[in-house]
C-alpha positions in Angstrom: 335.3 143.7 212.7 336.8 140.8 210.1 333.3 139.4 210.1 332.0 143.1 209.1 334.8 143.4 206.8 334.4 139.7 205.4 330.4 140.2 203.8 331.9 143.5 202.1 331.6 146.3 204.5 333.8 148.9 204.1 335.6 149.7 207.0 334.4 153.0 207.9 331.0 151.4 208.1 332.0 148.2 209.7 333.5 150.4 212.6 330.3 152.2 212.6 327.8 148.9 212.7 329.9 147.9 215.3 329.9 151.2 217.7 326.3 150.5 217.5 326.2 147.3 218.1 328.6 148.2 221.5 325.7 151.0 221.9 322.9 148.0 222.2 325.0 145.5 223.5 327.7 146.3 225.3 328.0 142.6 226.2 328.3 141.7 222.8 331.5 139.9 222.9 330.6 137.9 226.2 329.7 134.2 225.3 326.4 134.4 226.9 325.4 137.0 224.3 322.4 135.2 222.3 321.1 138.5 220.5 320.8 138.8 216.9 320.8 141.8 215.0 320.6 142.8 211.5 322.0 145.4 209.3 319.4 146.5 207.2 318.8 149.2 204.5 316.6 152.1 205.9 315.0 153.8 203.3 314.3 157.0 204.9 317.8 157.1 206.8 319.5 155.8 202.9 322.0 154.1 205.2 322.2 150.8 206.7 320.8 150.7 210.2 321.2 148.3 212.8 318.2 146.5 214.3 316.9 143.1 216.1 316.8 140.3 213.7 313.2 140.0 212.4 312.9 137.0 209.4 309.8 138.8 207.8 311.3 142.2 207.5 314.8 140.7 206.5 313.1 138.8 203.7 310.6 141.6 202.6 313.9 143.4 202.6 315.5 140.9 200.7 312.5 140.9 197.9 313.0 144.3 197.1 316.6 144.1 196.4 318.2 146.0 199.6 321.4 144.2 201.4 320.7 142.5 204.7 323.6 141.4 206.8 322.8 139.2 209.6 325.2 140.1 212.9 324.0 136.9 214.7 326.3 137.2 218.0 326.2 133.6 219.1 327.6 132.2 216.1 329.9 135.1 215.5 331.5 134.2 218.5 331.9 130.5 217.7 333.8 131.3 215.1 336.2 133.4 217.1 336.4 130.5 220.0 337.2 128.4 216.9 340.0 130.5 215.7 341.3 130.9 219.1 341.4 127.7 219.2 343.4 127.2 216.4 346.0 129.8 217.1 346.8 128.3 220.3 
């Protein structure tokens, strides 16, 4: 969630991005979790939808000026091993 909330995410729609996410992965918190996902604009849907990280699309995305936000869950949860870390 403070990642979703940290690239500008309201919170309604971080909660949402990450019900999906649970949806897809439930695993997602589990250190063994190597999937990446992306939140990307869908046109049609005019929301942001959650999908399997894919550089072409992200960056064809990116060229026509709609947000991408990369939900990487290997390096999300290095950063929460590192802040456990530091709490303890």
């Amino acid at each position: 969630m403070e990642y979703c909330l940290s690239v500008g995410l309201s919170f309604e729609t971080a909660a949402t991005a990450l019900k999906r996410l649970y949806e897809q992965e439930p695993e997602f918190a589990n250190a063994a979790s190597e999937r990446r996902f992306m939140l990307w604009w869908d046109s049609q849907e005019r929301s942001l939808s959650l999908v399997e990280f894919d550089l072409e699309r992200a960056i064809a995305s990116l060229k026509s000026g709609q947000p991408v936000i990369p939900l990487w869950l290997d390096r999300i949860y290095k950063q929460l091993n590192s802040k456990v870390k530091g709490v303890e």
